[in-house]
N, CA, C and O atoms as CSV, one atom per row, in Angstrom:
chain,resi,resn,atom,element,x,y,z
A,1,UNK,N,N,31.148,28.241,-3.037
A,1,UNK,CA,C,31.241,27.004,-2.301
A,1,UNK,C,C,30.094,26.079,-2.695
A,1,UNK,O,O,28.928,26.437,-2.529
A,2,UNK,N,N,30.410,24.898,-3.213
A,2,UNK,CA,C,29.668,23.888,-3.383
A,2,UNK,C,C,28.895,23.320,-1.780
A,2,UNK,O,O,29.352,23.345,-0.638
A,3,UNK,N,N,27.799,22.916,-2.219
A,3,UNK,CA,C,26.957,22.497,-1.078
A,3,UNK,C,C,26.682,20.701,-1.376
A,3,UNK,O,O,25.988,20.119,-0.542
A,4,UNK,N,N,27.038,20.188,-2.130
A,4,UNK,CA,C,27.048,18.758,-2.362
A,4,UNK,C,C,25.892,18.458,-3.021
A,4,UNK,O,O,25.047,19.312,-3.289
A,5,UNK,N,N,25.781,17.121,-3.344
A,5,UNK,CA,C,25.389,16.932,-3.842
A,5,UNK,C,C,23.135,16.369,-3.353
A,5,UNK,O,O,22.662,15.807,-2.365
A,6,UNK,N,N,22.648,16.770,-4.287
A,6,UNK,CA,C,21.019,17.382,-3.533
A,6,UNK,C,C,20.611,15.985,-2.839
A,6,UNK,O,O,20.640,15.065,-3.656
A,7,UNK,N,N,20.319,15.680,-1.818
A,7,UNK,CA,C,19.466,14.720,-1.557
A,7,UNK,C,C,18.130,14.360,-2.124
A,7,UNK,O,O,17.305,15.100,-2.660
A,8,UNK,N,N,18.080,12.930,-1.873
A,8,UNK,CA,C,16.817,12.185,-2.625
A,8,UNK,C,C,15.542,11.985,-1.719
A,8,UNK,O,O,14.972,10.932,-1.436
A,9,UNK,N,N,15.326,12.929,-1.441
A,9,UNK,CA,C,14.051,12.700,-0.372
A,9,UNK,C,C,12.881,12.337,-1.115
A,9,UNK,O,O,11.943,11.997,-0.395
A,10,UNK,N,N,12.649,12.309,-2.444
A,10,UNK,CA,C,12.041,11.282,-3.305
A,10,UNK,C,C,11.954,10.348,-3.108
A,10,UNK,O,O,10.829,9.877,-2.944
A,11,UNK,N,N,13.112,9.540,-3.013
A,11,UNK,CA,C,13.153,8.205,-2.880
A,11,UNK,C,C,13.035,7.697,-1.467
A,11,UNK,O,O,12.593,6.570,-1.246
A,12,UNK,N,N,13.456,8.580,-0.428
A,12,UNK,CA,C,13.310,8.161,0.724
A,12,UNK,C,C,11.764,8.335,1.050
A,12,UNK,O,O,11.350,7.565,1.916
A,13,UNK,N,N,10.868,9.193,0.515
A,13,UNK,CA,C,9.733,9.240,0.770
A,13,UNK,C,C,8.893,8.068,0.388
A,13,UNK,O,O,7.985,7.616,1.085
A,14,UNK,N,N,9.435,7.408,-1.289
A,14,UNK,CA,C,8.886,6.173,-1.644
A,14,UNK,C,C,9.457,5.033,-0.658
A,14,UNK,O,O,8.743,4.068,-0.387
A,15,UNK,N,N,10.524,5.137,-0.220
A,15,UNK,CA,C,10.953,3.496,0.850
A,15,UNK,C,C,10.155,4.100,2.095
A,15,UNK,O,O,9.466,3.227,2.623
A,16,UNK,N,N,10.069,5.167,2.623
A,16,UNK,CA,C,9.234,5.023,3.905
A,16,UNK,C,C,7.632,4.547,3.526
A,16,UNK,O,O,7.024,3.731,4.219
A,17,UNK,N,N,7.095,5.149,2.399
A,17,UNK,CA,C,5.154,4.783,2.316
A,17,UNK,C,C,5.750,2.955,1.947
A,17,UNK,O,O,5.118,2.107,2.578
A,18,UNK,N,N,6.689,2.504,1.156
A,18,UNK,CA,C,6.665,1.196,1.114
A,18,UNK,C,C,6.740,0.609,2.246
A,18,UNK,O,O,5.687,0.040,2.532
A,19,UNK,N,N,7.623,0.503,3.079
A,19,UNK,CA,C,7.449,0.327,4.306
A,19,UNK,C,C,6.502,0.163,5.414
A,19,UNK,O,O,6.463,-0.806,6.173
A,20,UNK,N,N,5.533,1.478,5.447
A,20,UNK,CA,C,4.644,1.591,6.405
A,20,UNK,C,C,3.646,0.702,6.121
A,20,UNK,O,O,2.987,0.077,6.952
A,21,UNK,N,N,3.529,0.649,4.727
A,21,UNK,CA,C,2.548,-0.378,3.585
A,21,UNK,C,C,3.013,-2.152,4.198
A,21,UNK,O,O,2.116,-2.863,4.650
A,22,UNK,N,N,3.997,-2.501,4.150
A,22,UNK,CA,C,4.730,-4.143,4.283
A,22,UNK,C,C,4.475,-4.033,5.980
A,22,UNK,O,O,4.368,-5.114,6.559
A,23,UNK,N,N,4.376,-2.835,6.771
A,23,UNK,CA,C,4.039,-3.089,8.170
A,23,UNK,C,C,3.122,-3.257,8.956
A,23,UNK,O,O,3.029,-3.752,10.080
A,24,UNK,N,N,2.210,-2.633,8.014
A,24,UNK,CA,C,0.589,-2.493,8.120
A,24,UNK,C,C,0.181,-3.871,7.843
A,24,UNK,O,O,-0.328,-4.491,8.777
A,25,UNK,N,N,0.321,-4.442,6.722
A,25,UNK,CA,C,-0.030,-5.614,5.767
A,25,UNK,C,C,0.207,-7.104,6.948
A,25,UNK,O,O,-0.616,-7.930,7.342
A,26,UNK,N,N,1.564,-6.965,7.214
A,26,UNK,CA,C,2.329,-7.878,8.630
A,26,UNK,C,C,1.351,-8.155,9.794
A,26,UNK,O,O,0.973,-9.191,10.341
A,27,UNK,N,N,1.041,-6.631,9.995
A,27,UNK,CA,C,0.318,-6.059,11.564
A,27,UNK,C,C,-1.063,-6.960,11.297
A,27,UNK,O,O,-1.367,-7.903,12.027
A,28,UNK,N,N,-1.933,-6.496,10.036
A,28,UNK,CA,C,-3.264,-7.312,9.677
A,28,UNK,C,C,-3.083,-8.634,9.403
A,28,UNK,O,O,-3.884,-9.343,10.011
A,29,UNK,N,N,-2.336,-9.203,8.723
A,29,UNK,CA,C,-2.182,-10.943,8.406
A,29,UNK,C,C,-1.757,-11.384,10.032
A,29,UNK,O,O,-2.131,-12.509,10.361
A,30,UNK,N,N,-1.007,-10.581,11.063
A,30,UNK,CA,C,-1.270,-11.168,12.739
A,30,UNK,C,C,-2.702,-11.468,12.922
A,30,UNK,O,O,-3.137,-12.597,13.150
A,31,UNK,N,N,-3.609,-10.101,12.778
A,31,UNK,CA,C,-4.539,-9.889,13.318
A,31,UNK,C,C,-5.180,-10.898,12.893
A,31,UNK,O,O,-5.544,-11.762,13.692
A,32,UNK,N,N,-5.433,-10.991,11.629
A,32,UNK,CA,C,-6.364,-12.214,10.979
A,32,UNK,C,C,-6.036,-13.737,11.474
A,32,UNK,O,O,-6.686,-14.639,12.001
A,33,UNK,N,N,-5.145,-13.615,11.180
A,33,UNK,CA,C,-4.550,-15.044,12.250
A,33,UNK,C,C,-4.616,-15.206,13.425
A,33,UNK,O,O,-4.317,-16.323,13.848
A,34,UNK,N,N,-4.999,-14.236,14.304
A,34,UNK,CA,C,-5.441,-14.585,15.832
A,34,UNK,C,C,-6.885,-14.771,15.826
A,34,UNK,O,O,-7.496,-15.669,16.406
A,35,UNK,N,N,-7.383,-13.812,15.096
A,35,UNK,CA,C,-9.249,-14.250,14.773
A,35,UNK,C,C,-9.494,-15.913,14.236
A,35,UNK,O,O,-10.137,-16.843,14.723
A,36,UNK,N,N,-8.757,-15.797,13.151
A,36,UNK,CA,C,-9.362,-17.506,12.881
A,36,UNK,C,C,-8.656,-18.718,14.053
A,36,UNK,O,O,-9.194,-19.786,14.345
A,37,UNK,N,N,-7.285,-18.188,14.614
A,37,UNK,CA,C,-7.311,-19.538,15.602
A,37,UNK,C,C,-8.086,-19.478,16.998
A,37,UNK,O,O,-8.094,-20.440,17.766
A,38,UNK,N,N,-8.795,-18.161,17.290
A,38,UNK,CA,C,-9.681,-17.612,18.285
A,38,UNK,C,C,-10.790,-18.535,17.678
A,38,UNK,O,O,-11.026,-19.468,18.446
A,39,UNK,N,N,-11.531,-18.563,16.555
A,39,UNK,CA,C,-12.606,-19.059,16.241
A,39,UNK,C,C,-12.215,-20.582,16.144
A,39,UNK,O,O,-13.293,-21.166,16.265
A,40,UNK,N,N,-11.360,-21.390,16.010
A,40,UNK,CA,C,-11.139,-22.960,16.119
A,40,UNK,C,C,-11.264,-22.932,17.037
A,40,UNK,O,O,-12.293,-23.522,17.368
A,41,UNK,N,N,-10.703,-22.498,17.858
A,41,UNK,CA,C,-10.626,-22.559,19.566
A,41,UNK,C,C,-11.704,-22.593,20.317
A,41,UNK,O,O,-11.848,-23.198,21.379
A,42,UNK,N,N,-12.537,-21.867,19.694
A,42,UNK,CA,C,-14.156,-21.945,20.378
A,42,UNK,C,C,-14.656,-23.053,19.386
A,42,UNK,O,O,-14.895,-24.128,19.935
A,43,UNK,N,N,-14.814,-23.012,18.340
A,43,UNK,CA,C,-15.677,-24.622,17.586
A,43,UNK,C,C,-14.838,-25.582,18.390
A,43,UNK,O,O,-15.599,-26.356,18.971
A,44,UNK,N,N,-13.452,-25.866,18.683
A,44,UNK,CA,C,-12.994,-27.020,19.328
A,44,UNK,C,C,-13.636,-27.366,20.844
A,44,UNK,O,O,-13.819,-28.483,21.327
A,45,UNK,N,N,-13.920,-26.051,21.439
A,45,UNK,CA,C,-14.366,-26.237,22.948
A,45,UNK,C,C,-15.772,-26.388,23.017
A,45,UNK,O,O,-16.355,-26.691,24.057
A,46,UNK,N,N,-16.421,-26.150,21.749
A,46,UNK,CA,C,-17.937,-26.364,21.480
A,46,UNK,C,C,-18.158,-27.482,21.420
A,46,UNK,O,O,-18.965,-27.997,22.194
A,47,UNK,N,N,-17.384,-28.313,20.308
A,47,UNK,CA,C,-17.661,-29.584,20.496
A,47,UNK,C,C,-17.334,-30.154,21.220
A,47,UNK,O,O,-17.989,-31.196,21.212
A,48,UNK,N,N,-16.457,-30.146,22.149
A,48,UNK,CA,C,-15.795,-30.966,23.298
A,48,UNK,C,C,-16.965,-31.065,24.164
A,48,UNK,O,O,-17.443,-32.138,24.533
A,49,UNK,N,N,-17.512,-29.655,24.547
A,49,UNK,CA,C,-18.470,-29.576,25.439
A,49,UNK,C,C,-20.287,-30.735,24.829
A,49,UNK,O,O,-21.185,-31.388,25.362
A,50,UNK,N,N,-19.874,-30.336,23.558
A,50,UNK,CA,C,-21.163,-31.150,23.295
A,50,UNK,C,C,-21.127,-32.491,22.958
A,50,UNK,O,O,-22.075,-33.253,22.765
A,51,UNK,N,N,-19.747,-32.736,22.897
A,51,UNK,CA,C,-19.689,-34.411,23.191
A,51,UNK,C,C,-19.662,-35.185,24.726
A,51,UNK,O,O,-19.977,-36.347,24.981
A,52,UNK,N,N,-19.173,-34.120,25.646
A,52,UNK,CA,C,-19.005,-34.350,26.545
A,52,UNK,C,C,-20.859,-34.690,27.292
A,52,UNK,O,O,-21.201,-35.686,27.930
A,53,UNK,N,N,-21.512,-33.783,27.005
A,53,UNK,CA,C,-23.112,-33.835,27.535
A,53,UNK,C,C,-23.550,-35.076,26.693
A,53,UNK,O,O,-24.403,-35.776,27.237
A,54,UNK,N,N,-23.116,-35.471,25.460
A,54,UNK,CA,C,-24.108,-36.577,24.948
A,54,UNK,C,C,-23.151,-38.090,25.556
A,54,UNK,O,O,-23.608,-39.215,25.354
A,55,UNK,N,N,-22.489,-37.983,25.921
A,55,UNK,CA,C,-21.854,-39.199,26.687
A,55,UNK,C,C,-22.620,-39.221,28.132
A,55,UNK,O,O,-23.137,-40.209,28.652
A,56,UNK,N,N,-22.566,-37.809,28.686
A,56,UNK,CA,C,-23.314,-38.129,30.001
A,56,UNK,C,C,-25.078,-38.349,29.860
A,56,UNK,O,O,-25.742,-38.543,30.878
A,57,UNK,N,N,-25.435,-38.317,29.098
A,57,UNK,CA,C,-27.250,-38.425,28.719
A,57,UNK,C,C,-27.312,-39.577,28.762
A,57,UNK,O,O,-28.091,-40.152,29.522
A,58,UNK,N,N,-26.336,-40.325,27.786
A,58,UNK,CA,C,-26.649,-41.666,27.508
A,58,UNK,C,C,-26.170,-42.764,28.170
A,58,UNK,O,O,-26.522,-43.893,27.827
């Protein structure tokens, strides 16, 4: 009795590490992108705040 034909768990092993690789990569380019609009966000409220004090001085 034939048992069919062998599976490619080769290849399924290469599409899963590709995968985990394109999900990881996704997950960090979020991350990085919440850090730099976290950091505008504070230079924007920095200066707001420090324009705001040199209007009231003067």
């Amino acid at each position: 009795m034939a048992k069919g034909p062998q599976k490619d768990s080769k290849n399924k092993a290469l599409h899963t590490k590709l995968l985990k690789r394109k999900k990881a990569k996704v997950q960090e380019e979020k991350k990085e992108r919440a850090l730099r609009l976290k950091e505008i966000i504070t230079k924007m409220n920095q200066q707001k705040k420090d324009d705001e004090s040199d209007t009231q001085s003067v």
